[in-house]
C-alpha positions as CSV (number, residue, x, y, z in Angstrom):
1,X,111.4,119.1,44.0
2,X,113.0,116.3,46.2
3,X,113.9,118.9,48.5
4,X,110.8,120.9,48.7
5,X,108.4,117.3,49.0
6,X,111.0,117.0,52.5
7,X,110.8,120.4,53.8
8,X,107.4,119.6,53.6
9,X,107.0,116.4,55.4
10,X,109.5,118.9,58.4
11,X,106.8,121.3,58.4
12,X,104.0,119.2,58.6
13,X,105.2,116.8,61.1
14,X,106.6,119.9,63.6
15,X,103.3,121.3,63.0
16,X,101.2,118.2,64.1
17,X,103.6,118.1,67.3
18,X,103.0,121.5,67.6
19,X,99.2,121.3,67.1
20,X,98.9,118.8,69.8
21,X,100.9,120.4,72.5
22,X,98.6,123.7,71.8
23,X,95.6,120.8,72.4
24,X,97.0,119.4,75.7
25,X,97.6,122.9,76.5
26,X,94.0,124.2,76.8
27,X,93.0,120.9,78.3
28,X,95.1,121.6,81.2
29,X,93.8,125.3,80.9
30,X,90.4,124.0,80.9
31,X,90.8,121.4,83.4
32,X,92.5,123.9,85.8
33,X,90.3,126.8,85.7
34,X,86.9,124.2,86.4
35,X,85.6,124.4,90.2
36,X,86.0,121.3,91.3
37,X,90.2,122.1,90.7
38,X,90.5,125.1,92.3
39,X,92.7,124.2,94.9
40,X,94.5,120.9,92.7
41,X,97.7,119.9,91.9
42,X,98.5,118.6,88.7
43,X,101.7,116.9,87.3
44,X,101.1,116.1,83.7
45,X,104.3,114.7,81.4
46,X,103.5,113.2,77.5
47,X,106.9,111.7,75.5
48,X,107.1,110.2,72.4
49,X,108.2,106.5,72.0
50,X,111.5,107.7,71.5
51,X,111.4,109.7,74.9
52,X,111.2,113.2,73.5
53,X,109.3,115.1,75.6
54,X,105.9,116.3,73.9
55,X,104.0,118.4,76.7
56,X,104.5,118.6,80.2
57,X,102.6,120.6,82.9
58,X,104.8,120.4,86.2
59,X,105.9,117.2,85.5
60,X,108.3,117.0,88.0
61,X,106.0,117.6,90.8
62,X,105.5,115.0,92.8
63,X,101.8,113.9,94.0
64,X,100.3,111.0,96.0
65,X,100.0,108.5,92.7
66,X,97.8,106.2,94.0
67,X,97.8,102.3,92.1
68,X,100.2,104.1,89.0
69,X,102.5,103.8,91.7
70,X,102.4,100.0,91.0
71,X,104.5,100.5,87.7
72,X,107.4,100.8,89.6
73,X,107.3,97.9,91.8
74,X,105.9,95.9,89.0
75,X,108.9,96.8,86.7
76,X,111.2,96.5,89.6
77,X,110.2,92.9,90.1
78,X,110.3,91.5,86.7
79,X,113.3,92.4,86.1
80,X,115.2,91.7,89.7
81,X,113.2,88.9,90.1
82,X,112.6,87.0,86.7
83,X,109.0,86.5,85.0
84,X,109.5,83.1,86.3
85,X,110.2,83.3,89.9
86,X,107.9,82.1,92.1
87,X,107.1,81.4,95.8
88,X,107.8,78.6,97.7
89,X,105.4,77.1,100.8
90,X,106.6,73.8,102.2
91,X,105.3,71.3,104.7
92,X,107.5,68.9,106.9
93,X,107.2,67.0,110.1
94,X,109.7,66.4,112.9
95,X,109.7,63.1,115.1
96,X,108.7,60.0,113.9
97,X,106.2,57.4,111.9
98,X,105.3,54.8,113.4
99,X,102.0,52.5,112.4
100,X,100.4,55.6,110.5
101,X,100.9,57.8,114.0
102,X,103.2,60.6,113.6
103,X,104.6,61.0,116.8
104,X,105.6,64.8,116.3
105,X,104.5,68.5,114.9
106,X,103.7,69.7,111.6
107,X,105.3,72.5,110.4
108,X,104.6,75.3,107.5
109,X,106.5,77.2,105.9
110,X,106.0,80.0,103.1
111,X,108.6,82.2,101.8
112,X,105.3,84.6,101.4
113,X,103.7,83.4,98.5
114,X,100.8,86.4,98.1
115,X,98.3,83.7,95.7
116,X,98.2,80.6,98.2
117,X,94.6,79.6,98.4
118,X,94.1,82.4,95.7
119,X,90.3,82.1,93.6
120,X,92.4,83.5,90.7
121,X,94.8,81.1,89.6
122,X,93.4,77.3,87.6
123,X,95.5,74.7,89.6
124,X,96.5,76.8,92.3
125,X,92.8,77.1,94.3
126,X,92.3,76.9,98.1
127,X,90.9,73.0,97.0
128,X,94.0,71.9,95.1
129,X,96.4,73.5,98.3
130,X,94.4,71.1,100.3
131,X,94.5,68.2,98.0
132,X,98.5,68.6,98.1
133,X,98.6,68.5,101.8
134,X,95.9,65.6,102.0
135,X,98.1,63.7,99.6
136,X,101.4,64.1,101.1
137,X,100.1,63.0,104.3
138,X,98.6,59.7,102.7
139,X,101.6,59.4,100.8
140,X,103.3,58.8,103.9
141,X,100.7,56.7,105.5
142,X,100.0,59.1,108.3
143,X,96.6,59.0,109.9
144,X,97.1,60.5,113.3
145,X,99.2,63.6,114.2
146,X,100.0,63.5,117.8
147,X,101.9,66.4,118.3
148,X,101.1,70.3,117.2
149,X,100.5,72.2,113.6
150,X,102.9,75.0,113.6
151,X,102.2,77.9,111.0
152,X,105.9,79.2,111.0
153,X,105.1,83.2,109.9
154,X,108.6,84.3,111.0
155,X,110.3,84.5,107.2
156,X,109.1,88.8,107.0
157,X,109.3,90.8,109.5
158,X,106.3,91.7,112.2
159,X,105.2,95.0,110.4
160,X,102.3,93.5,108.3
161,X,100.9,96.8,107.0
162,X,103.5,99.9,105.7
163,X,103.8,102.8,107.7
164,X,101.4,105.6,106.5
165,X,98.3,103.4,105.3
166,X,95.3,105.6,106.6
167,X,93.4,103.8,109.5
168,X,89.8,103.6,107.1
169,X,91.4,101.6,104.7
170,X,93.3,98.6,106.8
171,X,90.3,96.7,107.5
172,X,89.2,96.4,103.9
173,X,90.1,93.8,101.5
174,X,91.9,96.5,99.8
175,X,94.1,97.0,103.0
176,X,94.7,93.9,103.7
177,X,98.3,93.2,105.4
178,X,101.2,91.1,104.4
179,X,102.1,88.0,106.1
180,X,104.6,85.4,105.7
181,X,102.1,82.9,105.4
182,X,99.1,85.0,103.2
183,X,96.0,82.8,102.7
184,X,93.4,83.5,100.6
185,X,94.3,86.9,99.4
186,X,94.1,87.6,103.2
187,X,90.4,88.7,102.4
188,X,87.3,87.6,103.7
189,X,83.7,88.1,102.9
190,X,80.7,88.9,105.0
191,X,77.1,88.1,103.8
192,X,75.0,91.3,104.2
193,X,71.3,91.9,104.1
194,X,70.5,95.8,104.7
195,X,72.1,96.5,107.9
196,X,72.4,93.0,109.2
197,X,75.3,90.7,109.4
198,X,74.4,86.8,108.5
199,X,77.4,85.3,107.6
200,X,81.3,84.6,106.9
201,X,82.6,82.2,104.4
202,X,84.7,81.2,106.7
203,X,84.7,81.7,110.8
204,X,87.3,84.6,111.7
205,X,88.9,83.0,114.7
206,X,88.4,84.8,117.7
207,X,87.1,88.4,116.2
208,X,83.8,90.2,118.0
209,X,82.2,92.2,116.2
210,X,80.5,95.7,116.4
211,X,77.8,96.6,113.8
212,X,76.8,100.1,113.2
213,X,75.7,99.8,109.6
214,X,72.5,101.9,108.6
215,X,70.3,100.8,105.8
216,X,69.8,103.5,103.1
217,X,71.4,103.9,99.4
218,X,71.7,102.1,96.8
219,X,75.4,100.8,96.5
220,X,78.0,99.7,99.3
221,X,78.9,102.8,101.1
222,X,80.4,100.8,104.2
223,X,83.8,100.7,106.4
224,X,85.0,97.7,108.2
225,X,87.5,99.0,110.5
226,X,90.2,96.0,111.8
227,X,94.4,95.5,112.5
228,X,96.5,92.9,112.2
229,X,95.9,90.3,115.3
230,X,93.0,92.5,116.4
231,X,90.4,90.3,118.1
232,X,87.6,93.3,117.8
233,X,86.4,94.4,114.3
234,X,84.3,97.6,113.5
235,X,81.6,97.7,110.4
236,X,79.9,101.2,110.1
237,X,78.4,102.9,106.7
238,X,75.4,102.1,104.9
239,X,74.7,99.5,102.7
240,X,71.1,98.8,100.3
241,X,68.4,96.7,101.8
242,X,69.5,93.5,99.5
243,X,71.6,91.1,100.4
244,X,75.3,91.7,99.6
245,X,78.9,90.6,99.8
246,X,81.2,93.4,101.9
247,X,84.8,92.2,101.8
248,X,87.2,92.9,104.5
249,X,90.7,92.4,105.3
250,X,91.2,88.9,107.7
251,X,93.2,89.8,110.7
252,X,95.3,86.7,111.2
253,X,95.7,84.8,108.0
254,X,98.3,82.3,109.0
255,X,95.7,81.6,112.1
256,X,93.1,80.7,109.5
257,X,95.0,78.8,107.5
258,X,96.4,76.6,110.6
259,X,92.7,75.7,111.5
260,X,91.5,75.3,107.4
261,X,94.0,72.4,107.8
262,X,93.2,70.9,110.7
263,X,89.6,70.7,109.8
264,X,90.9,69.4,106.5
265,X,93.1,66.4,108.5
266,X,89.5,65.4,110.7
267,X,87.6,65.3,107.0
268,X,89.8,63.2,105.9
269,X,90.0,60.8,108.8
270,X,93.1,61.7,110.2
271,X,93.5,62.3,113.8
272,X,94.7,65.3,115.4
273,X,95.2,65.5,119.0
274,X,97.4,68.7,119.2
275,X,96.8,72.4,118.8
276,X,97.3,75.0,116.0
277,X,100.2,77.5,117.0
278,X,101.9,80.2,114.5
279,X,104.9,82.0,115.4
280,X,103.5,85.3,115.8
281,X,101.1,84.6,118.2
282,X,103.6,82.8,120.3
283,X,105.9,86.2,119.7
284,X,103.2,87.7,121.4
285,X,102.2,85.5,124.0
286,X,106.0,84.9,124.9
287,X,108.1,88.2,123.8
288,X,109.9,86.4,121.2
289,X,109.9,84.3,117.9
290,X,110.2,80.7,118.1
291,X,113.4,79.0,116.3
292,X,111.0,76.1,114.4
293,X,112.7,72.7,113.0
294,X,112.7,72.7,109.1
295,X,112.1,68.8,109.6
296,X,111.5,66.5,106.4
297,X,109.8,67.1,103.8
298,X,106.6,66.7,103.2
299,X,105.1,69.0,100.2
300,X,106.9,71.5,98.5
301,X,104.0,74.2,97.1
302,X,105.1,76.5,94.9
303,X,103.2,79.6,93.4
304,X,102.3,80.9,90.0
305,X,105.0,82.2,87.6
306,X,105.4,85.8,88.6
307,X,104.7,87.2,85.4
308,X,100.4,85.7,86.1
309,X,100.5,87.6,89.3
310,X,102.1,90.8,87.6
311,X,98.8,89.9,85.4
312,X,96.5,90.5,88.4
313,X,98.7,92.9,90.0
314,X,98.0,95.7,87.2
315,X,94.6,94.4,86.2
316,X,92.9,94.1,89.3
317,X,95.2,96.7,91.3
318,X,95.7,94.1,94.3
319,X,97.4,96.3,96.9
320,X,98.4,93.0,99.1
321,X,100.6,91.7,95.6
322,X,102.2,95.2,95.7
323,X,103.7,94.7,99.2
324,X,104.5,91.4,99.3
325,X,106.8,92.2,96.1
326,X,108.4,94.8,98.1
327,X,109.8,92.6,100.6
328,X,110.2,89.7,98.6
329,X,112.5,92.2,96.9
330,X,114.1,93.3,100.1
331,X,114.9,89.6,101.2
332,X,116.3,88.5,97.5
333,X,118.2,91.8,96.9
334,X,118.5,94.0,100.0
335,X,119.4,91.5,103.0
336,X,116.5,92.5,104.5
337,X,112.9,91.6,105.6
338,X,111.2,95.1,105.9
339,X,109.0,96.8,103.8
340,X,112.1,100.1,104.5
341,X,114.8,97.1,103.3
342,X,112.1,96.8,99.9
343,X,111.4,100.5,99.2
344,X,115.3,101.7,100.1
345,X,116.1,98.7,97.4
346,X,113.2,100.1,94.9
347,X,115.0,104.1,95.1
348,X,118.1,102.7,94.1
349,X,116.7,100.4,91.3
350,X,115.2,103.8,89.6
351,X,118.2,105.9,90.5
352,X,120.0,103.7,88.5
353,X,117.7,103.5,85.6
354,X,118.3,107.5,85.7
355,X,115.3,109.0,87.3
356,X,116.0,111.5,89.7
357,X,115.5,110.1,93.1
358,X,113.6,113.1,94.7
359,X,111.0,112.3,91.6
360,X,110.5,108.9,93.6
361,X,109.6,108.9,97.0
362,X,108.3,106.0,97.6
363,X,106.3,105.1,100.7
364,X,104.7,101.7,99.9
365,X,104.8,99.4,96.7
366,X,100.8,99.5,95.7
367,X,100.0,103.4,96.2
368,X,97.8,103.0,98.8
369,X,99.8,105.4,101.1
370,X,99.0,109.1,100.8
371,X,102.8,109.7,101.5
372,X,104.2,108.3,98.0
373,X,105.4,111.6,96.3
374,X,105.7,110.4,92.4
375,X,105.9,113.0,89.8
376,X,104.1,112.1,86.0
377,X,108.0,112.5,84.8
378,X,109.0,109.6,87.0
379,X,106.0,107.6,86.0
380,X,107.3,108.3,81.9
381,X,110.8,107.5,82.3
382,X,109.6,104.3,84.0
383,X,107.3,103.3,81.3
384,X,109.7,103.9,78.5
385,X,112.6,102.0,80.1
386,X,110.2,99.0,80.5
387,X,109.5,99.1,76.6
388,X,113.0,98.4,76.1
389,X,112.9,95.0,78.2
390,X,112.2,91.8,77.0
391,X,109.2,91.1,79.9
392,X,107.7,93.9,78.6
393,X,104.9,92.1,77.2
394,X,104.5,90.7,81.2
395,X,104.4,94.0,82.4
396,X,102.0,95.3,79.8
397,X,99.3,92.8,79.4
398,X,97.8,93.7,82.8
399,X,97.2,97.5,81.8
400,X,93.5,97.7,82.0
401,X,91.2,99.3,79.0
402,X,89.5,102.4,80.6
403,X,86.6,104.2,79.7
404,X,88.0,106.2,77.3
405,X,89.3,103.3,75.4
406,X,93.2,103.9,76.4
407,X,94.9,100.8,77.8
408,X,96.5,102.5,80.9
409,X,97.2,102.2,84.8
410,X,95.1,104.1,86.4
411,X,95.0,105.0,90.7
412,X,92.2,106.1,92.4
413,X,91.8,107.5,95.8
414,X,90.0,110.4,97.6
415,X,90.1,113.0,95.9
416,X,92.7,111.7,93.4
417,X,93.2,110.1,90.3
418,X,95.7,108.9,88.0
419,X,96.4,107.6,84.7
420,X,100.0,106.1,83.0
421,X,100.4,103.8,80.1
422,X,101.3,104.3,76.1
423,X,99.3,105.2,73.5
424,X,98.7,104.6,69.8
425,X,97.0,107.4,68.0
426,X,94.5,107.6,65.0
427,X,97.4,108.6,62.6
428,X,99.5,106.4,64.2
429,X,101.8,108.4,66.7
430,X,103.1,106.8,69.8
431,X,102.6,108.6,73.2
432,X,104.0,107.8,76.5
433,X,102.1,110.1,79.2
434,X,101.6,110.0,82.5
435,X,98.5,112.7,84.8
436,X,98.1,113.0,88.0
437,X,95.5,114.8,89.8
438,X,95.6,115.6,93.3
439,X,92.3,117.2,95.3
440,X,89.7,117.7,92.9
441,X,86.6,118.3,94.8
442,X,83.8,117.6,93.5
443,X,82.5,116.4,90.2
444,X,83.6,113.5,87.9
445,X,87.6,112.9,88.4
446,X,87.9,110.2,86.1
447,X,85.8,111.7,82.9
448,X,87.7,115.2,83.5
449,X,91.0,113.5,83.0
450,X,89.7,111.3,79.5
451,X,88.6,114.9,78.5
452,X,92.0,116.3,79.3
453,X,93.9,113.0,77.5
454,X,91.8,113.2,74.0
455,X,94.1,115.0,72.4
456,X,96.3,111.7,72.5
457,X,93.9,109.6,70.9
């Protein structure tokens, strides 16, 4: 009886698996044989928690990912970097005090801290930065600066924005650059009311504008069209006749940051009589990078724990995070300062977690690159070697709740979509499972992959 009650529990349990396979199966069937896929590609891989494969459709292909790409350079951090590392930005001053007058420069340094002057983070605001450097000037009785602020952006290299980011995107807040000194998120927002411009929260400094906006719709259907150091930016698209906020990526963050300060030092009384320079304007003025003083200290700034900007960095998919982690990770691991120093270091972290490299071609860190190549696979093996690590609960607390009611990572760009994260089923059975879906034309991307993942829930 004992033996038959076990056979039993076999059978049943091989033909559940079985019975949901058979379900994936005509999803993808179903999926695939819809218009709108005609001409898609479509890498599909679903494991147990164990890591037993449960249904795969070309899971080793590898696709433009979009933001799932972010699981890997999340995962990659935590664990080369610790869930408590953290950015430093420092402020010092060369020459001498003398009867409150600093007779010298300022200088600033950031070893690329992605959240300074972040709206995200309690105690870490553009308002409490400014109160530190306010109050480290006082505390050293300083109330006239007579020589020059220097924003010293020279700790990464001069490639802001990774090779392979499409021109329509770099201009937006979602394609903003990476600087050694990031402020603000590197974002900016433009007041809009139908087709005209009326405002900044804060003055871009030395950018002319060209508006070609339309008015018509009823959502934001615009382009801002910009590049690193660019002194000319380009708005086109329509947007509603209501006013509006249109975000767009800020051209020269340390720039902006050098004259938030020295506005800050007149507010509060203290003189200034010399000018705001960063390093890579004078690179470009002068052919080369200054070699800056590290002078004494002022303020030592440091970020958020890494672990709350993994939190954002799954959550709200922030693109700049994911490249600033890549060459954070090529200057603490790699002995390098490149986004190629990050990404070579990011193959060989997954190589040696045993996914095959050719399943992980990486371009960029946040998936905003058409040329990552990730297959669903890659994106499975990933997932369930994170499980196993003790910042897992780091790493997994920033997977959004989708519209389907599965906590996943999803990516999104034209044409594409993608989904990756675990999930618990009605009965209780633990998936891993990655999709994605390349070149569906037409209809709704998103709901056609919740149809093809029901069989999970």
């Amino acid at each position: 009886m004992k033996f038959i009650t076990l056979g039993f529990v076999f059978f049943s349990t091989l033909v559940f698996s079985q019975s949901t396979a058979e379900k994936l199966e005509d999803q993808v069937k179903k999926l695939l044989s819809s218009s709108p896929a005609y001409s898609s590609s479509l890498s599909f891989y679903v494991a147990d928690d164990t890591g037993k494969l449960l249904y795969e459709h070309d899971g080793r292909k590898g696709l433009s990912s979009a933001s799932t790409q972010k699981i890997f350079t999340a995962a990659a951090a935590l664990e080369a970097l610790g869930s408590d590392f953290k950015w430093k930005t420092t402020l010092s001053y060369d020459g001498q005090i003398s009867q409150g007058e600093l007779k010298g420069s300022l200088y600033l340094h950031s070893t690329g801290d992605p959240t300074l002057g972040s709206w995200r983070y309690e105690g870490y605001k553009p308002e409490d930065f400014e109160k530190a450097v306010l109050g480290s000037l006082r505390d050293q009785g300083i109330k006239k600066v007579s020589g020059d602020l220097w924003i010293d952006d020279s700790y990464f290299d001069f490639q802001t924005v990774p090779g392979g980011w499409p021109w329509n995107d770099l201009g937006n807040y979602y394609g903003a650059g990476v600087f050694s000194v990031n402020w603000r998120e590197n974002q900016f927002d433009m007041k809009t009311s139908g087709k005209e411009i009326r405002g900044f929260n804060m003055e871009l400094q030395g950018v002319e504008w060209v508006n070609d906006l339309t008015q018509g719709g009823s959502s934001d259907q615009s382009l801002i069209f910009t590049a690193p150091f660019s002194k000319t930016a380009y708005i086109n698209g329509k947007l509603p006749n209501k006013s509006m906020t249109v975000s767009g990526a800020t051209p020269n963050p340390p720039l902006q940051l050098g004259v938030e300060i020295k506005a800050w030092l007149l507010k509060a009384g203290i003189e200034f009589e010399g000018q705001v320079r960063t390093s890579s304007l004078e690179r470009i003025k002068l052919g080369n990078t200054p070699s800056l003083p590290k002078g004494t200290s002022l303020l030592v700034y440091n970020s958020p724990a890494l672990k709350e900007v993994i939190y954002y960095f799954m959550r709200r998919s922030i693109n700049l995070y994911g490249e600033t982690l890549v060459k954070t990770l090529a200057k603490e691991k790699n002995n390098s300062d490149s986004f190629d120093g990050g990404i070579s270091y990011m193959k060989r972290f997954w190589k040696d977690k045993g996914i095959q490299p050719t399943m992980v071609n990486f371009a960029d860190g946040s998936g905003l690159s058409p040329q990552n190549y990730v297959s669903a696979e890659a994106e499975v093996k990933a997932l369930l070697w994170s499980k196993k690590q003790s910042w897992f609960s780091d790493f997994h607390k920033g997977f959004p709740t989708q519209g389907n009611g599965m906590k996943m990572k999803s990516g999104t760009m034209k044409d594409t979509k993608s989904f990756a994260g675990y999930q618990t089923a009605a009965n209780g059975k633990k998936y891993v499972f990655a999709v994605i879906l390349n070149n569906y034309q037409g209809g709704t991307i998103s709901q056609a992959l919740y149809e093809l993942l029901s069989p999970l829930k």
